[in-house]
C-alpha positions in Angstrom: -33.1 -48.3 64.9 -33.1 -51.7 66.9 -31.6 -54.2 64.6 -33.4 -57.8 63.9 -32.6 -60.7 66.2 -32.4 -63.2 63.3 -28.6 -63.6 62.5 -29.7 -63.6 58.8 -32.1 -61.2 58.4 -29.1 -58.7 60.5 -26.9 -59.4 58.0 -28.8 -58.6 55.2 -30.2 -55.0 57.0 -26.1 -54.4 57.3 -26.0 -55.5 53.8 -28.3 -52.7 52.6 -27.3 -50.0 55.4 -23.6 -50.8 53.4 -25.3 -50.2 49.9 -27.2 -47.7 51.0 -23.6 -45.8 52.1 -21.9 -46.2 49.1 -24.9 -44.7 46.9 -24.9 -41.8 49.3 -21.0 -41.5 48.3 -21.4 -41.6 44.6 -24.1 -39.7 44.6 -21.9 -37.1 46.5 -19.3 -37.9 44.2 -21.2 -37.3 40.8 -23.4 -34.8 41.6 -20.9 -32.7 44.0 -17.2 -33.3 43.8 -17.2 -34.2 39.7 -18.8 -30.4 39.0 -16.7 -28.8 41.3 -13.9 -30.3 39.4 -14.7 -29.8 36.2 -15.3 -25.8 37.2 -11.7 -26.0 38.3 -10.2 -27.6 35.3 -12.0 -24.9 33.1 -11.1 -22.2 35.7 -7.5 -23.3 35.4 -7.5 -23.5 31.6 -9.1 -19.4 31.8 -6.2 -18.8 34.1 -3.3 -20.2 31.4 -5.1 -18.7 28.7 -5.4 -15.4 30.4 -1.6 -15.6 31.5 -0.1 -16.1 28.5 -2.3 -13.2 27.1 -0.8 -11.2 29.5 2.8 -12.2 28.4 2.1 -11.4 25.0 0.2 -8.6 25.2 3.2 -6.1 25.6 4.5 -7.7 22.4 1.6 -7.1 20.3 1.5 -3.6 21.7 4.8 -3.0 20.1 3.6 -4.7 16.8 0.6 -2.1 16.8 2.7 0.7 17.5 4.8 -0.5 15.1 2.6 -0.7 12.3 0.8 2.5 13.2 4.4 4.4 13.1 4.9 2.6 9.5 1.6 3.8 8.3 2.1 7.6 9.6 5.7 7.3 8.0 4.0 6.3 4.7 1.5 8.6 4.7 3.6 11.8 5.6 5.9 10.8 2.5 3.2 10.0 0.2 1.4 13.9 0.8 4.8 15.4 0.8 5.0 13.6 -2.8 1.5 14.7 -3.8 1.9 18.1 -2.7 5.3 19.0 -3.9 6.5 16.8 -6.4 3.6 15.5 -8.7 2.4 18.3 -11.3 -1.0 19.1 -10.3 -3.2 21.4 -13.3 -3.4 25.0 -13.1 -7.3 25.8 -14.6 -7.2 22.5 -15.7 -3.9 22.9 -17.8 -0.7 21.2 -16.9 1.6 23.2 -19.5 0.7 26.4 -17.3 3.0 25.5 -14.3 5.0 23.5 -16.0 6.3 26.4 -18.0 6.4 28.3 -15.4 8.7 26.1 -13.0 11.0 25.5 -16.4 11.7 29.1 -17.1 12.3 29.9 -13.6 14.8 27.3 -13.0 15.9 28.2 -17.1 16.9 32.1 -16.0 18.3 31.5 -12.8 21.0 29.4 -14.2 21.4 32.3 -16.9 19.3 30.4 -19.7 17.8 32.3 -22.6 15.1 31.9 -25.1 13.6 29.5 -23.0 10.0 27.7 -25.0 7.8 25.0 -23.2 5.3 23.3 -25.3 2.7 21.0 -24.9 3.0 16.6 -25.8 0.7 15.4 -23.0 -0.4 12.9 -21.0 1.1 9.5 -21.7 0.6 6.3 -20.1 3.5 4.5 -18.0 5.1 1.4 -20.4 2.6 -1.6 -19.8 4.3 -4.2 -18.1 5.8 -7.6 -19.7 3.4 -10.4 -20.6 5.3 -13.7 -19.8 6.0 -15.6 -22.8 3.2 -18.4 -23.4 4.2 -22.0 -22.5 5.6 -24.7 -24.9 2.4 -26.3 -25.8 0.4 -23.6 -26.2 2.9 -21.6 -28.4 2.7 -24.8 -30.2 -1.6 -24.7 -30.7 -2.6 -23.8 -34.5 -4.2 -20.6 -33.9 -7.8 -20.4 -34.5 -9.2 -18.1 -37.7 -11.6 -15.9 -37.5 -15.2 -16.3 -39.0 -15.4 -13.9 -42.0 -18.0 -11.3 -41.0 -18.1 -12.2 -37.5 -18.1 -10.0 -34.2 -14.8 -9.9 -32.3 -14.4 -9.2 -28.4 -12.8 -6.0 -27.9 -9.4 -6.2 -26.8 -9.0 -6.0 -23.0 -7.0 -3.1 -21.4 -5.8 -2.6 -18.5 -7.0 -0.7 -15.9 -5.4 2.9 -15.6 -2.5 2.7 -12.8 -2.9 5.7 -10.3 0.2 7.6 -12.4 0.7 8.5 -15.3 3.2 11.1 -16.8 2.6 14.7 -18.1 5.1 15.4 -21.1 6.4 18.4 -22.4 8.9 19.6 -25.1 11.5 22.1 -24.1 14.0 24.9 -26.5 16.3 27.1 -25.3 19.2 28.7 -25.8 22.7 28.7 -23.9 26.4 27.2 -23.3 26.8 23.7 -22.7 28.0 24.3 -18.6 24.8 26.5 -18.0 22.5 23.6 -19.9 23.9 21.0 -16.8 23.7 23.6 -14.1 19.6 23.7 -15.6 19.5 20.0 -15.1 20.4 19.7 -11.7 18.7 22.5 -10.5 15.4 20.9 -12.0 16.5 17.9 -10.4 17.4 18.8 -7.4 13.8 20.3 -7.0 12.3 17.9 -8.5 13.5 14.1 -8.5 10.4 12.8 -9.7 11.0 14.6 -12.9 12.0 12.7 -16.1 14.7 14.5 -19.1 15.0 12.8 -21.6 15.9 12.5 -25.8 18.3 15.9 -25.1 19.5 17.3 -28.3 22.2 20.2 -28.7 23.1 21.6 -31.9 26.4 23.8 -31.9 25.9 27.7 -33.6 28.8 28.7 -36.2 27.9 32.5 -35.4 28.5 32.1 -31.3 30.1 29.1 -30.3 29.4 29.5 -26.7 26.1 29.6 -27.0 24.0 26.3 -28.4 20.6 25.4 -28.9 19.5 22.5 -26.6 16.2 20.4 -27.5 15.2 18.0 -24.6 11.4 16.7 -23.1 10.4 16.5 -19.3 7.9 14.4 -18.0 6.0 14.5 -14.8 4.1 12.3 -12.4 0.4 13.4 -12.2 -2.2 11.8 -10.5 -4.7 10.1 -13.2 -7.8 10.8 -10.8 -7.5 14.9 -10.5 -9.4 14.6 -7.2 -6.9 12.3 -6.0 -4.6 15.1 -4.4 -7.8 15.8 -2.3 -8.0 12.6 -1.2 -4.6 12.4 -0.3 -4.4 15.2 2.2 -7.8 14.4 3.2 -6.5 10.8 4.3 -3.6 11.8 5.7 -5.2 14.1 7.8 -7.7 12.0 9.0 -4.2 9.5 10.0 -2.1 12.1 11.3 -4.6 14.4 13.2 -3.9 17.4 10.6 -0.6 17.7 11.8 1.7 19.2 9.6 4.5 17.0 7.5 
């Protein structure tokens, strides 16, 4: 392209050839360079957020196994508890094996006369309502309206526990009553004895008559011991305890 032989009019088709350049860059510059760019930055930002993933990942690994070890700890305890130390009812009667693992402990300590009977099932002591603030201890309490419905009290809801009790009689010396204790006891920790009584004989005085109640942990939902094992199977593969 020949350019004009007018001084002015050369200047001005430089002039344009000039603008003409620098809209070519810009448009390069915006339309190439800027998006190329901005897919690095957000390339770069994937790549730190990736990396420090990568440095934490290890980390969380041992936080999963760790919580997965603490649950198949838990789990294993709580059926071994189910299983072996809550009472759990024999044709729908509690008194059945508790009188049965009683006497057995009774006569191998060399107990005699041994008698289990029957109080029931007894909730666990409700727990403490805190004491009502100044001002409200202070309110007048409102009065009934004679003849007028009242809303039921509220209970609680039933905790998973409750106890099984049972009354116990027997006869023996006052060293074979302790040796019956512990070996209960050492079975069983879960096991309560309590309000013991001992009344001396005149006609044998190594030989007394001992009053005392045990109470058990039993599931309030029967089916719960189901459950139990059926849950801790599921978490530790059936495996055994």
């Amino acid at each position: 392209m020949r350019l004009p032989a007018n001084k002015k009019e050369r200047q001005k088709m430089l002039a344009l050839i000039a603008l003409g350049g620098v809209a070519a860059l810009y448009g390069l510059w915006a339309g190439v360079y800027q998006p190329i760019n901005r897919k690095m930055d957000e390339a770069h930002t994937t790549i730190i957020v990736l990396e420090t993933n990568l440095r934490q990942a290890p980390q969380q690994i041992r936080h999963l196994a760790g919580m997965r070890e603490d649950l198949v700890k838990t789990m294993r305890e709580l059926r071994m508890q189910s299983e072996k130390n809550l009472l759990h009812p024999r044709l729908g009667n509690y008194l059945l094996p508790a009188r049965d693992f009683l006497v057995k402990k009774g006569t191998d300590s060399g107990v005699e006369a041994i008698q289990v009977t029957n109080i029931g099932l007894i909730d666990p002591p409700a727990k403490a309502k805190p004491a009502p603030k100044p001002e409200a201890a202070a309110a007048p309490e409102s009065k009934p309206t004679p003849g007028a419905a009242t809303a039921p009290d509220k209970k609680e809801p039933a905790g998973p526990v409750r106890a099984y009790s049972a009354r116990v009689t027997a006869e023996c010396g006052y060293d074979t009553f302790i040796k019956w204790v512990r070996a209960v006891q050492a079975e069983n920790p879960l096991i309560a004895i309590s309000h013991f009584l001992i009344t001396a004989q005149p006609d044998n005085p190594q030989r007394h008559l001992v009053r005392f109640e045990v109470q058990w942990p039993v599931w309030t939902d029967p089916d719960m011991q189901a459950k139990v094992s059926q849950k801790a199977d599921e978490i530790l593969g059936g495996g055994t305890p």
